[in-house]
C-alpha positions as CSV (number, residue, x, y, z in Angstrom):
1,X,73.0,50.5,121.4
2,X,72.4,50.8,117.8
3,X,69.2,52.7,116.6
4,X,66.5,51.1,114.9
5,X,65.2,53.5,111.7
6,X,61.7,51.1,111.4
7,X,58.5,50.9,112.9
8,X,58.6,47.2,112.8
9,X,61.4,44.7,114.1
10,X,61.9,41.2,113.4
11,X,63.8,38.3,114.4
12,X,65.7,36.1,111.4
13,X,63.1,33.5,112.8
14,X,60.2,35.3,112.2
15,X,61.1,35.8,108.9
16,X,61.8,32.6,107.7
17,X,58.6,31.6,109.4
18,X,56.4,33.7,107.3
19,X,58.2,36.4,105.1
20,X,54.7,37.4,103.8
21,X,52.9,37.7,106.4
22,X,56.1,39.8,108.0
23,X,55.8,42.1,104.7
24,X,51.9,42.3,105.2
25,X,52.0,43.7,108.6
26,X,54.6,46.2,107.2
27,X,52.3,48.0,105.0
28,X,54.6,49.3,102.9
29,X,56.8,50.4,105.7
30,X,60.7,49.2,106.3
31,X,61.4,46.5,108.3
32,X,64.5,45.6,110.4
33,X,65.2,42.2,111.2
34,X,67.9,41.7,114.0
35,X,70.7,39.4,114.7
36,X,71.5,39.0,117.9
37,X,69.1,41.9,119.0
38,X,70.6,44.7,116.6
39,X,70.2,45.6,113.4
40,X,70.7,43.2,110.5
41,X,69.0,44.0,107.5
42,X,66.3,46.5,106.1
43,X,63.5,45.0,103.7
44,X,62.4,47.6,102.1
45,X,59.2,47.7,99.3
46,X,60.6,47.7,95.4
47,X,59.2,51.2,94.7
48,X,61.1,52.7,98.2
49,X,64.3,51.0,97.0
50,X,64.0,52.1,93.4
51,X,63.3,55.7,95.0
52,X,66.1,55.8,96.8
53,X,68.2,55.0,93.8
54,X,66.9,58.1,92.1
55,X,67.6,60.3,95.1
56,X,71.6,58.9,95.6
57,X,71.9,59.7,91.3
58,X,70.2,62.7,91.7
59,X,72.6,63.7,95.0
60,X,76.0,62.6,92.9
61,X,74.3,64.5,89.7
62,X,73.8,67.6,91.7
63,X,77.7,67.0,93.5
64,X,78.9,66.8,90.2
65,X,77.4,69.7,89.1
66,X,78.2,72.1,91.9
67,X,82.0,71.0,91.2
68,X,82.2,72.0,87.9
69,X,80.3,75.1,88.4
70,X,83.3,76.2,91.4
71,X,85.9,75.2,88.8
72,X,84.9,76.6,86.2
73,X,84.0,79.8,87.9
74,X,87.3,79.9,89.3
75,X,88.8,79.4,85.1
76,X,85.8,82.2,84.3
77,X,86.8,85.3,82.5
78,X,85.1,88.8,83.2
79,X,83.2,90.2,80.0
80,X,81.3,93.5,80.2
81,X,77.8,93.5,77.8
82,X,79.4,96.5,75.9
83,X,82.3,94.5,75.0
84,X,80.4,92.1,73.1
């Protein structure tokens, strides 16, 4: 059995009944419609999806980062202050 990650669950049908109304009830929340009983889709809000965005770039940004920073710490060269 898969897991559900929303409060609300829909059929297909129920959401080409009355998308709206479906979206209403949310509140703002994700919604999972289900094929066949299991997980389909998500509908998420535009702001939530557009957060989300921001968080994966942010995540790859900080992978990024974190690489560069090991390799170049490995390519680093020891300098004391008096030897400036």
């Amino acid at each position: 059995m898969e897991m559900i990650l929303s409060p609300l669950a829909a059929s297909i049908s129920e959401l080409q009944k009355d998308p709206l109304a479906l979206l209403e009830e949310a509140n703002g929340e994700p919604v999972v419609i289900l094929y066949d009983n299991r997980p389909f889709v998500y509908l998420v809000p535009a702001d939530v999806y557009e957060n989300m965005l921001k968080l994966i770039e942010d995540y790859k940004l900080d992978k990024m980062i974190r690489e560069r920073l090991a390799k170049e710490k490995d390519d680093a060269i020891a300098v004391s202050l008096e030897n400036l």
